[in-house]
C-alpha positions in Angstrom: 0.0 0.0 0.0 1.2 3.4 -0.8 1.9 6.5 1.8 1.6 8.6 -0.8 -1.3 11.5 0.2 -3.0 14.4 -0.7 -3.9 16.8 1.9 -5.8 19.9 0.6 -8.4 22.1 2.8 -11.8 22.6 2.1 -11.6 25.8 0.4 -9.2 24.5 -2.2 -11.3 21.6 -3.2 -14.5 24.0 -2.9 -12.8 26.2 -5.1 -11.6 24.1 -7.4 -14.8 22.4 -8.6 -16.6 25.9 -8.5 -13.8 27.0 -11.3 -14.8 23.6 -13.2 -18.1 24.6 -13.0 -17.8 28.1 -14.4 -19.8 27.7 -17.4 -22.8 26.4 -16.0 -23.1 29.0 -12.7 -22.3 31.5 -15.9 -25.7 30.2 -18.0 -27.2 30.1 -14.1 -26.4 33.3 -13.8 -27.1 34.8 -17.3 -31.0 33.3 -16.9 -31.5 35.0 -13.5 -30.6 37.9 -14.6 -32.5 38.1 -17.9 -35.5 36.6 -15.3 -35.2 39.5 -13.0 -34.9 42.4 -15.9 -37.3 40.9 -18.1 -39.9 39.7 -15.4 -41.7 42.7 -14.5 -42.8 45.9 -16.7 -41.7 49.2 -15.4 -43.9 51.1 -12.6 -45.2 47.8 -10.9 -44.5 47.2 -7.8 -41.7 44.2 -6.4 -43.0 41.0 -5.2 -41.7 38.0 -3.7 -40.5 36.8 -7.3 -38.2 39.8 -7.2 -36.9 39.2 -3.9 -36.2 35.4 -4.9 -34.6 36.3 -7.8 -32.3 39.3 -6.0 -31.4 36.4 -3.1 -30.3 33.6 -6.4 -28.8 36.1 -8.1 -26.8 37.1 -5.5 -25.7 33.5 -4.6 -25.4 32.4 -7.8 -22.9 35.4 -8.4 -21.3 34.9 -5.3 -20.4 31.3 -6.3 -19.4 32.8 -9.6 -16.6 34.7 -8.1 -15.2 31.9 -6.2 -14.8 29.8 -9.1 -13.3 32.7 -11.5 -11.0 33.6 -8.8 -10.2 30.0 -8.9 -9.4 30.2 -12.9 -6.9 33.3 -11.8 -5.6 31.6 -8.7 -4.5 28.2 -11.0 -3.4 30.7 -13.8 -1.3 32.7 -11.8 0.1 29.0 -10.2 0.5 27.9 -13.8 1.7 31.1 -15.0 4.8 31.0 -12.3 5.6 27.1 -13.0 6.0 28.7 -17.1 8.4 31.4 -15.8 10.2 29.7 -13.5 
């Protein structure tokens, strides 16, 4: 049996598989948003479907961010490997 280990924390992991999953918290995100400009014409008054929307759009942007700062955080890594 082999010793050999892997011992990331949780953030690491967490972001990893939220920069893998870029493109569909992008679509996510791109349908919320077209939901929550599209959903209601101009003068009416906000409901709960607004305030839904504004709560996953906020965590589905949220999320976002973790993963592209996970693109730029294994771009910079590969970036210095290149140089170095």
């Amino acid at each position: 049996m082999s010793d050999i280990g892997f011992s990331f924390p949780i953030w690491v992991i967490f972001a990893f598989f939220l920069a893998y999953a870029l493109p569909v918290t992008t679509i996510i995100l791109a349908v919320l948003v077209f939901a929550r400009f599209s959903g209601r014409p101009r003068g009416t008054r906000r409901g709960a479907r607004s305030l839904a929307l504004d709560i996953a759009i906020l965590v589905i942007g949220t999320l976002w961010l973790i993963g592209l700062a996970g693109w730029v955080w294994f771009g910079v890594d590969w970036l210095g490997d290149w140089l170095a």
